[in-house]
C-alpha positions, 0 to 999 in steps of 0.5 A: 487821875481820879481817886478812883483810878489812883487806887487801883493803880496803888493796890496793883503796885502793892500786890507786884510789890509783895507777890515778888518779894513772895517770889524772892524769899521763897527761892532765898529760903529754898536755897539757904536750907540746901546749903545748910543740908550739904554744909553739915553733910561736909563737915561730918565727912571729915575725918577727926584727927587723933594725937597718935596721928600727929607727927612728934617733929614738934618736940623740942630737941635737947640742944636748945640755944638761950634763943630757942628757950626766949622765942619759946618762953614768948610763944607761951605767953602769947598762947596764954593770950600775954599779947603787949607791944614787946610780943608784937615787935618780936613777932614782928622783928624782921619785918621792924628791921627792914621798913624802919620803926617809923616805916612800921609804925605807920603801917600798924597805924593804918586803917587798910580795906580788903575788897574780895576775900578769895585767893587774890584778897585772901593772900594779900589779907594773910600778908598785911597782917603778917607784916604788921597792919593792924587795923584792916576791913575785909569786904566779900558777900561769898562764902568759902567752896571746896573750888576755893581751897587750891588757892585761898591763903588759910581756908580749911575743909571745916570752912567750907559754906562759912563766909570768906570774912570770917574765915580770914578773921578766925584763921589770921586771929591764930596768928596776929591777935592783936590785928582789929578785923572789921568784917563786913559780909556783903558786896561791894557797890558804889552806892555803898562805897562812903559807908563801906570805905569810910577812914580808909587810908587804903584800899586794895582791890581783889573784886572780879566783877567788872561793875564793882571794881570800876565802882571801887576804883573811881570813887578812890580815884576821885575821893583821894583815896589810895588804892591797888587794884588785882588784874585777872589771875585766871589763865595765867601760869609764869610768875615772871610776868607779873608786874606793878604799874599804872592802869595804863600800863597793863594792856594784855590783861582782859580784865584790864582791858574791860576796866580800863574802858569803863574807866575811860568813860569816866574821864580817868585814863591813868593814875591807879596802880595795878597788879597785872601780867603780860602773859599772852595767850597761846596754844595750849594756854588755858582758856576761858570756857564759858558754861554750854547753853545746853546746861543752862537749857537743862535748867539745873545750873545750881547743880553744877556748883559744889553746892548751893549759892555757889558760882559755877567756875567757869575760869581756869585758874592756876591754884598759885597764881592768885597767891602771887598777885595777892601778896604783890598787891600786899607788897604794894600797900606795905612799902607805900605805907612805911615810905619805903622807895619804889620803882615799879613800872610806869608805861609800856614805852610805846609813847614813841610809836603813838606818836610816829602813828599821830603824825602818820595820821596827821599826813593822810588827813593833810592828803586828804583835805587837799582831795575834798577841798581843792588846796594846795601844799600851804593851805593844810599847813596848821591843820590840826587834828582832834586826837591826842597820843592817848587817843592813839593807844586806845585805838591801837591797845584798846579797840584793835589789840595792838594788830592789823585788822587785815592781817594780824600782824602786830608791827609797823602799825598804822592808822588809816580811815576805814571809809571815803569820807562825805562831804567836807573833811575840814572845819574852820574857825576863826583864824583854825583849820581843824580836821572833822576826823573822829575816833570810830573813823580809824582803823588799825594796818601796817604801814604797807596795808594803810599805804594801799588802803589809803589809796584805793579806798581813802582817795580813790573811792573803792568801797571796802567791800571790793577790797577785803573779805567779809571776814576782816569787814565784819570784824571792823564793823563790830569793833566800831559797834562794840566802842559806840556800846561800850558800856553796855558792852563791858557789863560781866555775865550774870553767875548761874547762882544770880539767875534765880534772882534773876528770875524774880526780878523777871516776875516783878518786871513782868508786874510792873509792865501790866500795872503800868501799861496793861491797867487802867489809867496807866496814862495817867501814871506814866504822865504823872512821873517825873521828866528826864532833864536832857542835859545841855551839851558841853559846848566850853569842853576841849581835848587834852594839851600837847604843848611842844613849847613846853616839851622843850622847855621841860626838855632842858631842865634837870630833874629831881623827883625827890624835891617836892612842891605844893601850892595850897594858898590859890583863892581869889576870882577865877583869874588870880587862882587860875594864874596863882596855880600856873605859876605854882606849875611854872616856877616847879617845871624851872626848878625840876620838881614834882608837884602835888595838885595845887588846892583852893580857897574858897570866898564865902562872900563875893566873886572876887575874894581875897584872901584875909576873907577866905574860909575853906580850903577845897580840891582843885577839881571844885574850879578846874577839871583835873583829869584834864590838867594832870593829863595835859602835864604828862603829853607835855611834859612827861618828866614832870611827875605829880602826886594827884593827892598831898596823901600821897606824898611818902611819910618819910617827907613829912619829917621836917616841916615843909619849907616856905618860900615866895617865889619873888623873894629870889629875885630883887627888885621886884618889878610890876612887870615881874621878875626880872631873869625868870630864866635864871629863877631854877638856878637861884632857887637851888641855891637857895635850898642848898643854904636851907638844908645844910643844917638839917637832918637828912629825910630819906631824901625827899624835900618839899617846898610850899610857894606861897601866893604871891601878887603876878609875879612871873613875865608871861611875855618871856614865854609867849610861845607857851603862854596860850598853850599854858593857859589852856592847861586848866580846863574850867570844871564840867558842871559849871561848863555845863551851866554856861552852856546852858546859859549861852544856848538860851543867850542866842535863842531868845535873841535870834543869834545865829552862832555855832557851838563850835565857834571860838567868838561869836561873831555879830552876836553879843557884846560882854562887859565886866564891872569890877568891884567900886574900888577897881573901878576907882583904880582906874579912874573910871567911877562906874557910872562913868565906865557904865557909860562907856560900855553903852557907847562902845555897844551902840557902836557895834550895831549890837543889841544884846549886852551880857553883862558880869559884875560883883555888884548887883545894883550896878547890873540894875542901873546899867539895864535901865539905861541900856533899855533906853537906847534899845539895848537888851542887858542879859546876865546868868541868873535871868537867862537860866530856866527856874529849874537850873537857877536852884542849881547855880545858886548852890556853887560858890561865888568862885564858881558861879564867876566861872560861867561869866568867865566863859560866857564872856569869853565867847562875846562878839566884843568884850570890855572890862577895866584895867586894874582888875585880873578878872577882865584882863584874863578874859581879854588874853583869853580871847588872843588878846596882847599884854599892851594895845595894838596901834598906838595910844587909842582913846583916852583912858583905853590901855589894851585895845585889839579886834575882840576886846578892849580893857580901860584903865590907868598907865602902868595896867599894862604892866601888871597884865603882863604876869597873867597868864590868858 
């Protein structure tokens, strides 16, 4: 670009700039004076109210008890502003009875955020106070209107035009002096939310636009922070109906629906609680009634509002119902704090109907492999589905309504495939048949409709057109478009009293189109900006478990949600946190518990740490994918109940210190191949607990336990028909997925592989080779240059030419390229196959994570080799379907696992040790 042209495009871009900042001041300034003109018209049109006006009802009677005169000697000197800590509990006494003085106490000391201040926000605010919180923050951007007052908590007709916040304050501040109101007059956005939310303990959601409240809801959900969130109230009138339950839970709510998609899409299907009802709409319900276009035509919407800045109501709302949803919500957050015991509603109970409708699926997909691939009975059987029971609810609840799609019938549901399908249905893999049926594909029926349709269309070919209206096709093929765009889909209208801001984001959009595309040099400028980065796909990501193994097992256990696990102390490589935490999960499913998501710690120093070099404690979504792994545990084992956050332990638990134990210390001796009656553990450790709490005072009924980290302790191979399941539960992270996808795209390409994404092993491909520490190394017998050695050998035999190599030791890594080089072997490791602009991002993840890309890599390898005394090598090697000792005798010297993928080299006994890891 010449400097020429360079300044005429800044000149251009500062005039867009300052004419539409012109624009929008000009139109802010206009509507603020309006305002102010009615603001004080209103309030002069209030009558004052006389002393002859007021009713004499207040006057005290003659017949006063000692009680009558102590409560009206304390109000007087709360009037004269006497507050002290004896005022405060006798105001607060009722309360103080029923949550306990520690209940109470950890109330007061709370710091809670209110986000939305009108008649859901506004009540639960009013509540909070009353009850005795004594440090809230209140967030609204709004201002009070006279459609507010049918249903805020405290707004008078003097408040009307002043903002929601400070009305609250001013009202409340007559009754509870002694609360610290932070008032933040302002909306909320995500980009905001770590100033707005900062020492939140928590948060309660009243906000009605959609883009604010997923914003509020994920960044609590996934920064720990506990949160209630308000469901619509609009076109709601039976109080009966109104309930507290997961997100999950609420599935005839419109704006539940919407919310919950939008979180869906952000990975997060359940685990925020919800005030929310089940009321359907009906004939003669109210009904959402959305602003005629001819108004807006009129272009005077402004007028419409009861005055100026304030949004047109467009939804009906019962005045009492927002008090109602406001002050569940406050009921929530008060009984969570003070540790008081609750049962709210936890699923709709439908799990057995999306599960008879999975295994419906399962039938017709088996039916129609066996019509497009020409097999018989035994060759479907295995096939497996790419859909989960969760898949299934959001289908039937989410995208159809919970009804047929042909005729509105909302029992004996089904799911079918909408269309014939092209070309092949089945994919296969090494030793896997999996169906390539997808999500849009499936169409809602009744048992009968899917039974025809299958039928008729599915196998024998009729188009869809043939067989329904253009009615029901129509509305199929909108609700399939609908899903592909539901991001876009689900964003809320813009409120009439935005489209005047609206109009001067139109004129700087109309600026900025000229400046650059109409101007001179606009090449130079669109060249000049920054590319997108097209993010690699995540070819390592995988769907949630469903271990029937499991089901079973769980199945037999009894359970007690009031003893309580934690596991705190995982560090190490990936391999000993991986096994260190499932475990943890193993050892609280024997003895019935609930668990508290497992943490980390975090080597500053290497890839395989210990933990006398640990220095950081972090969450376990730094290594493993949470979402995944919480929602892995309810498909397969739903009695067991998690706490996602130690926060969100009740307070009442914390009253002793937690006890300790290593799991091994209940069994003796102690072997290297593990415990010696795992099935026995659950019964020992009850005894166990019995004798550790006889002596202590009882705390409300909740125990809990932390399982310190031990060496591998438990006998993976007394549970084999889990074991790979189990493994599978902790899903590596999605940025380091997403990095070793990079990587191994890069692998391939640069080598000429042909290999697919989808392909378990990479066949004739690569060969993976980990060197440990010197010191594992040492263990086995095996110095490195020995091991090294080993390694060309065992690759040279394989006729394969590229090595990708992991270690802990770079020197090692430099020595073995050299040599390698020699025989016409090329070593490949992470750092040399990233581009330059992915390194920096690589080198910012810790050692821990950055062995998580190795850890993936490696285990796509054609062949794999590692030693023997190190976990990291092993977990790769029962990753790949390796076995815990070699198949076919003893093998090579120095060789103690051996099958067709991997290979592990070490000492007697290695064996041993493997068989406590979990693959």
């Amino acid at each position: 670009m010449t400097p020429t042209s360079s300044h005429h495009a800044a000149h251009l871009a500062a005039t867009a700039l300052v004419s539409g900042a012109l624009v929008a001041t000009s139109i802010l300034a206009f509507q603020r004076l309006r305002r102010e003109r009615r603001v004080d018209d209103l309030k002069h049109s209030i009558p004052p109210l006389t002393g002859e006006e007021l009713p004499d009802l207040v006057a005290p009677t003659p017949q006063w008890s000692k009680e009558d005169e102590r409560s009206a000697e304390l109000a007087a000197r709360a009037i004269r502003g006497e507050y002290d800590d004896e005022l405060i509990l006798e105001q607060l006494a009722r309360n103080r009875v029923f949550l306990s003085d520690s209940g109470l106490a950890a109330l007061r000391n709370a710091k809670i955020v209110v986000v939305g201040c009108g008649g859901v926000g506004s009540h639960c605010a009013a509540a909070l106070a009353r009850s005795g919180a004594s440090h809230i923050r209140l967030i609204d951007f709004d201002m009070v209107s006279l459609s507010s007052l049918n249903r805020h908590a405290v707004a008078t007709l003097a408040d009307v035009g002043t903002p929601k916040v400070e009305c609250l304050r001013r009202r409340l501040r007559a009754v509870t002096p002694w609360v610290d109101f932070d008032c933040r007059n302002e909306m909320f956005s995500e980009k905001d939310a770590s100033r707005l939310l900062k020492d939140a303990e928590f948060v309660v959601d009243a906000i009605d636009n959609i883009d604010s409240k997923v914003g509020l809801l994920a960044y609590c959900h996934e920064n720990g922070i506990q949160v209630v969130s308000s469901m619509g109230a609009g076109c709601k009138s039976d109080p009966t109906r109104i309930f507290v339950g997961d997100i999950s839970a609420s599935t005839e709510d419109p704006l539940s629906r919407s919310t919950r998609r939008r979180l869906r899409l952000r990975g997060i299907a359940s685990g925020i609680p919800v005030v929310f009802s089940t009321e359907k709409p009906g004939t003669g319900k109210a009904q959402l009634l959305p602003l005629s276009e001819e108004e807006f035509a009129k272009g005077k919407v402004g007028e419409l509002a009861p005055m100026a800045d304030f949004r047109v109501r467009i939804l009906p709302v019962l005045g009492t119902m927002p008090a109602v949803f406001g002050c569940a919500a406050a009921n929530y957050v008060i009984l969570k704090l003070a540790g008081y015991p609750t049962d709210n509603v936890e699923t709709k109970g439908r799990d057995k109907l999306y599960e008879t409708i999975l295994a419906q699926v399962q039938g017709s997909e088996e039916k129609v492999a066996r019509a497009t691939m020409g097999w018989g009975a035994e060759d479907v059987k295995g096939l497996k589905l790419p859909l989960t029971t969760v898949d299934v609810g959001y289908l039937v609840e989410e995208v159809y309504r919970g009804r047929s799609v042909v005729s509105g019938v909302p029992t004996r549901l089904a799911l079918v495939r909408w269309q014939a399908p092209e070309g092949k249905t089945i994919k296969e893999g090494e030793g896997q048949k999996s169906s390539r049926l997808r999500l849009g594909e499936l169409v809602c029926m009744t048992k009968e409709e899917a039974k025809v349709h299958e039928r008729e269309v599915v196998l024998g070919g009729k188009n869809v057109d043939d067989m329904y209206g253009k009615d029901i096709v129509e509305y199929v093929e909108s609700r399939i478009e609908e899903e592909k765009g539901v991001v876009g889909a689900a964003a809320m209208f813009l409120t009439p009293n935005r489209r005047y801001v609206t109009l001067a984001g139109a004129v700087l959009f109309l600026e900025w189109t000229w400046v650059f595309l109409g101007s001179p040099g606009h090449k130079d400028i669109l060249s000049s900006l920054p590319s997108q980065h097209k993010e690699n796909k995540d070819i390592f990501d995988y769907g949630f478990v469903q271990s029937t193994a499991l089901r079973d097992i769980c199945d037999a256990v009894e359970w007690n949600d009031e003893l309580i696990f934690t596991c705190d102390n995982n560090s190490g490589s990936v391999a000993d946190v991986k096994n260190s935490i499932l475990n943890c999960l193993r050892f609280t499913i024997a003895a019935g518990g609930r668990l508290v998501t497992p943490r980390i710690i975090v080597s500053n120093t290497s890839e395989t740490s210990s933990v006398d070099s640990a220095t950081q404690r972090t969450d376990f979504s730094s290594m493993f994918d949470l979402q995944h792994f919480l929602m892995s545990i309810h498909l397969s084992c739903p009695q067991l109940n998690t706490y996602k956050h130690v926060g969100d332990v009740p307070p009442r638990a914390w009253k002793h210190d937690p006890l300790s134990l290593r799991p091994e210390d209940l069994q003796s001796p102690f072997l290297s191949s593990g415990i010696p009656r795992p099935e026995s553990w659950g019964g020992e450790f009850h005894n166990w607990l019995d004798n550790q709490t006889t002596t202590r005072e009882p705390t409300g009924g909740l125990t809990v336990v932390n399982l310190a980290r031990s060496p591998p302790v438990y006998p993976v191979s007394s549970d084999e028909e889990l074991a790979h399941e189990f493994g599978m539960f902790l899903k590596v992270q999605p940025e380091a997925r997403i990095l070793a996808t990079s990587i191994f795209h890069a692998l391939i390409r640069k080598h000429n592989i042909d290999v697919a994404d989808s392909s378990a092993i990479a066949k004739n491909a690569y060969v993976g080779a980990y060197l440990g520490s010197n010191d594992t190394a040492a263990d086995t017998n095996h110095p490195p240059t020995t091991f090294a050695q080993r390694i060309l050998n065992e690759t040279l035999a394989t006729d394969l030419k590229v090595l990708y190599l992991a270690s802990t030791d770079p020197s090692s890594d430099e020595g073995l390229a050299a040599d390698a080089s020699k025989l016409g072997i090329f070593v490949a490791t992470k750092f040399k196959l990233l581009p330059a602009s992915d390194v920096a991002a690589l080198q910012a993840l810790s050692p821990e994570q950055q062995a998580l890309i190795d850890y993936l890599v490696l285990g796509r390898a054609s062949q794999f080799m590692s030693v023997g005394g190190d976990a990291f090598g092993w977990s790769v090697a029962l990753g790949r379907g390796g076995k815990w000792r070699r198949e076919g005798g003893e093998g090579m010297e120095g060789e103690v696992m051996r099958d067709s993928l991997s290979r592990i080299y070490g000492k007697k006994g290695d064996d041993q040790f493997a068989s406590c890891l979990w693959p």
